[in-house]
Structures are given as structure tokens and as C-alpha cells.
C-alpha positions, 0 to 999 in steps of 0.5 A, a space after each residue: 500500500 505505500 508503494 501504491 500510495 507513493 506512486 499514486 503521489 508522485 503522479 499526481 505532483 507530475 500531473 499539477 505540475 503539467 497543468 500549473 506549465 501548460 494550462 495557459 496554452 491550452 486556454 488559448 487553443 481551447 478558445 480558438 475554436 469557440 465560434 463566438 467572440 465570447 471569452 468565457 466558459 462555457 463554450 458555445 460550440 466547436 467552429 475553425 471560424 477564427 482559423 479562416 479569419 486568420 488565414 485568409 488575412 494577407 497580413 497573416 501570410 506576410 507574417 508567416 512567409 517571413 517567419 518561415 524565412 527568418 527559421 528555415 535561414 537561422 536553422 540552417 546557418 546555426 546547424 553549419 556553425 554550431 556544427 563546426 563549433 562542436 566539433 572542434 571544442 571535442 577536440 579540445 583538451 577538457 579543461 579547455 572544452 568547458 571553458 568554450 562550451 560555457 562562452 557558447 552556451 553564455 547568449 542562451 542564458 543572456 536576457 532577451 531583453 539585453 541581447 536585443 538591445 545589443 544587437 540593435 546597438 551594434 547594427 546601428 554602429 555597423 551602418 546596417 538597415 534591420 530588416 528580414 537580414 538582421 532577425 536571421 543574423 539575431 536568430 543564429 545568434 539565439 539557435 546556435 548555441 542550443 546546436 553547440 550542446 545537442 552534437 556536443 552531448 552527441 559527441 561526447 558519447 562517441 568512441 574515439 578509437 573508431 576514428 583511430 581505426 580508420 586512420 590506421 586502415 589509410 583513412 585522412 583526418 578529413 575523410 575518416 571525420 566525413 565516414 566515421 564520425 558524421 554517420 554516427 552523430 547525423 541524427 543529432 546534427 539534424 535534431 539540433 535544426 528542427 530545434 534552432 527552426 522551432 526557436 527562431 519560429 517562436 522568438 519574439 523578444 529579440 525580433 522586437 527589437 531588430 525586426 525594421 518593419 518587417 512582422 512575424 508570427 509572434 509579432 503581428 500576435 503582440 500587434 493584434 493584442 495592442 488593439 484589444 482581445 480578438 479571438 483571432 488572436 487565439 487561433 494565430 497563437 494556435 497555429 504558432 503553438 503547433 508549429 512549434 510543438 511539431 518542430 520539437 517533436 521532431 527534434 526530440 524524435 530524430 535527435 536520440 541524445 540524452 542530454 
């Protein structure tokens, strides 16, 4: 009976911890489906009416378009720079490795708020027009270093004397890297892009401040919400939720790391 007791507890801590996390998102997606404008329980009914409303607003599409644009370039930029980044830090001595991993992992653990204030700052310094360019370049900044740690933990599990077999049968450093180490750590290397495409799709804080005009999901969302409560808000943040959730999912499923 204790061990049943025991387990019956800890479910229910687990359970009140999901709801206090994800009780506010699922308000917003319950809410999306509500076909009146009402805000309040309970529901009326079920209708994707707000979900039409929103896709068909071109201001909507401009939004994702640029969205899809600013993830897929910083997902990928970040993946070829958190790469190579992971890469030599495993070659380092360890010392040395958490040393770099730490100044890697420092713009992850940087407020938002700061790092966008200094980004504005250096691309007025530079001479630079903000625009669709400089969210990428402030997305790559935000995405790379969660791509550092995910093939870094991948690396860290890697068997070093695969890679001295191959030299010892002829293999170059170069090649026996592309045929030994790349296969071995594939998974983790597109694991850690889905997640930097789900960080830059839901990125707002350092958008807001370099984005020059130029609006994403999360920004026509805080746009609408200036104006009032419209329930097309609801279903916007929906949409960004799911794409979001999905990218994660993926990432979660393709990576295989124990982080």
C-alpha cells in the first residue's frame, strides 16, 4: 500500500505540475475554436471560424512567409556553425572544452531583453538597415548555441578509437571525420535544426527589437493584442503553438541524445 500510495503521489505532483506549465496554452487553443467572440466558459460550440479569419488575412501570410524565412535561414546557418563549433571544442583538451562550451552556451542564458538591445546597438554602429537580414543574423545568434550542446552531448558519447581505426586502415583526418564520425552523430546534427527552426519560429523578444518593419508570427500576435482581445488572436497563437510543438517533436524524435 505505500508503494501504491507513493506512486499514486508522485503522479499526481507530475500531473499539477503539467497543468500549473501548460494550462495557459491550452486556454488559448481551447478558445480558438469557440465560434463566438465570447471569452468565457462555457463554450458555445466547436467552429475553425477564427482559423479562416486568420488565414485568409494577407497580413497573416506576410507574417508567416517571413517567419518561415527568418527559421528555415537561422536553422540552417546555426546547424553549419554550431556544427563546426562542436566539433572542434571535442577536440579540445577538457579543461579547455568547458571553458568554450560555457562562452557558447553564455547568449542562451543572456536576457532577451539585453541581447536585443545589443544587437540593435551594434547594427546601428555597423551602418546596417534591420530588416528580414538582421532577425536571421539575431536568430543564429539565439539557435546556435542550443546546436553547440545537442552534437556536443552527441559527441561526447562517441568512441574515439573508431576514428583511430580508420586512420590506421589509410583513412585522412578529413575523410575518416566525413565516414566515421558524421554517420554516427547525423541524427543529432539534424535534431539540433528542427530545434534552432522551432526557436527562431517562436522568438519574439529579440525580433522586437531588430525586426525594421518587417512582422512575424509572434509579432503581428503582440500587434493584434495592442488593439484589444480578438479571438483571432487565439487561433494565430494556435497555429504558432503547433508549429512549434511539431518542430520539437521532431527534434526530440530524430535527435536520440540524452542530454
Amino acid at each position: 500500500m505505500s508503494a501504491r500510495l507513493e506512486r499514486t503521489i508522485s503522479l499526481a505532483f507530475v500531473a499539477l505540475v503539467l497543468a500549473f506549465l501548460f494550462l495557459p496554452a491550452i486556454v488559448v487553443v481551447v478558445f480558438a475554436f469557440e465560434p463566438t467572440e465570447r471569452l468565457s466558459l462555457p463554450l458555445t460550440g466547436f467552429s475553425l471560424k477564427w482559423f479562416g479569419v486568420v488565414l485568409g488575412t494577407r497580413e497573416f501570410q506576410t507574417a508567416v512567409t517571413n517567419s518561415v524565412i527568418a527559421a528555415a535561414t537561422s536553422a540552417v546557418a546555426a546547424t553549419l556553425l554550431g556544427t563546426g563549433a562542436a566539433f572542434g571544442l571535442s577536440h579540445l583538451r577538457p579543461s579547455w572544452r568547458q571553458t568554450g562550451s560555457t562562452l557558447f552556451l553564455l547568449p542562451a542564458v543572456v536576457p532577451g531583453l539585453l541581447l536585443g538591445v545589443s544587437l540593435i546597438i551594434l547594427y546601428r554602429l555597423m551602418g546596417l538597415q534591420t530588416g528580414i537580414g538582421t532577425i536571421v543574423i539575431g536568430h543564429i545568434v539565439i539557435c546556435a548555441p542550443f546546436v553547440v550542446l545537442t552534437v556536443s552531448a552527441q559527441l561526447d558519447q562517441f568512441d574515439r578509437s573508431l576514428l583511430e581505426a580508420a586512420r590506421d586502415l589509410g583513412a585522412s583526418g578529413w575523410r575518416a571525420t566525413w565516414d566515421v564520425t558524421m554517420p554516427l552523430v547525423r541524427t543529432a546534427i539534424v535534431g539540433a535544426a528542427f530545434l534552432a527552426a522551432a526557436l527562431s519560429l517562436d522568438e519574439f523578444i529579440v525580433t522586437f527589437f531588430i525586426n525594421g518593419g518587417v512582422t512575424t508570427g509572434p509579432l503581428l500576435i503582440w500587434g493584434l493584442m495592442r488593439l484589444g482581445i480578438d479571438p483571432s488572436i487565439n487561433a494565430l497563437a494556435t497555429l504558432v503553438l503547433v508549429a512549434t510543438v511539431v518542430l520539437c517533436v521532431i527534434s526530440s524524435r530524430v535527435t536520440k541524445v540524452q542530454l
